[in-house]
N, C-alpha and C positions, 0 to 999 in steps of 0.2 A: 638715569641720565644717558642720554645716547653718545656714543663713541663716533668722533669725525677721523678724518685720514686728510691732512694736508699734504699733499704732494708735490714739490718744488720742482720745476722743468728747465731744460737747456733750450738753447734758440734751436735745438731741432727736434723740439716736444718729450724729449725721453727724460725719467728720473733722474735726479740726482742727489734727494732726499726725501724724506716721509717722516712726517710727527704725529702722536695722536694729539688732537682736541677735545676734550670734553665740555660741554656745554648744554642747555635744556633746546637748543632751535638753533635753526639755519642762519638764522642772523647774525646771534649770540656768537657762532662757530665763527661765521666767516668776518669779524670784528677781530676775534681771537685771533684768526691765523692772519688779516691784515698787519698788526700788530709785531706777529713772531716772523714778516719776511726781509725785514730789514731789506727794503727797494727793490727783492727778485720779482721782476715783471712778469712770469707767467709759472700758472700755480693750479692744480684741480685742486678743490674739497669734494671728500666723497663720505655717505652717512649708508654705511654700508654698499652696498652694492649701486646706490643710488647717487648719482653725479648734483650736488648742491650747486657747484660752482665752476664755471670754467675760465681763466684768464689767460690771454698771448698778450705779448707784447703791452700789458697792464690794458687790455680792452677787455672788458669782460662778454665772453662767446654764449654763457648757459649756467 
């Protein structure tokens, strides 16, 4: 089952937290971390080295 990386962002793009997600797909993941951000607007998911998702300002970038 592949390992996600939800990374939770400040209004000036930098971490301010990281969870793993596990889950079978991209979708599955990013359900999961919708879920665990309790309304933080901007958030990457990453499936290894590979960017799934990108969010600013709850607009999704990629």
């Amino acid at each position: 089952m592949p390992a996600y990386r939800l990374y939770r962002l400040d209004g000036a793009g930098k971490i301010t937290n990281a969870e793993w997600i596990e889950a079978d797909a991209d979708e599955e993941a990013l359900h999961h971390a919708k879920l665990m951000l309790d309304g933080t607007p901007s958030f990457e998911l990453w499936e290894r080295k590979r960017l799934v998702a990108r969010f600013r300002n709850g607009i999704r970038l990629g």
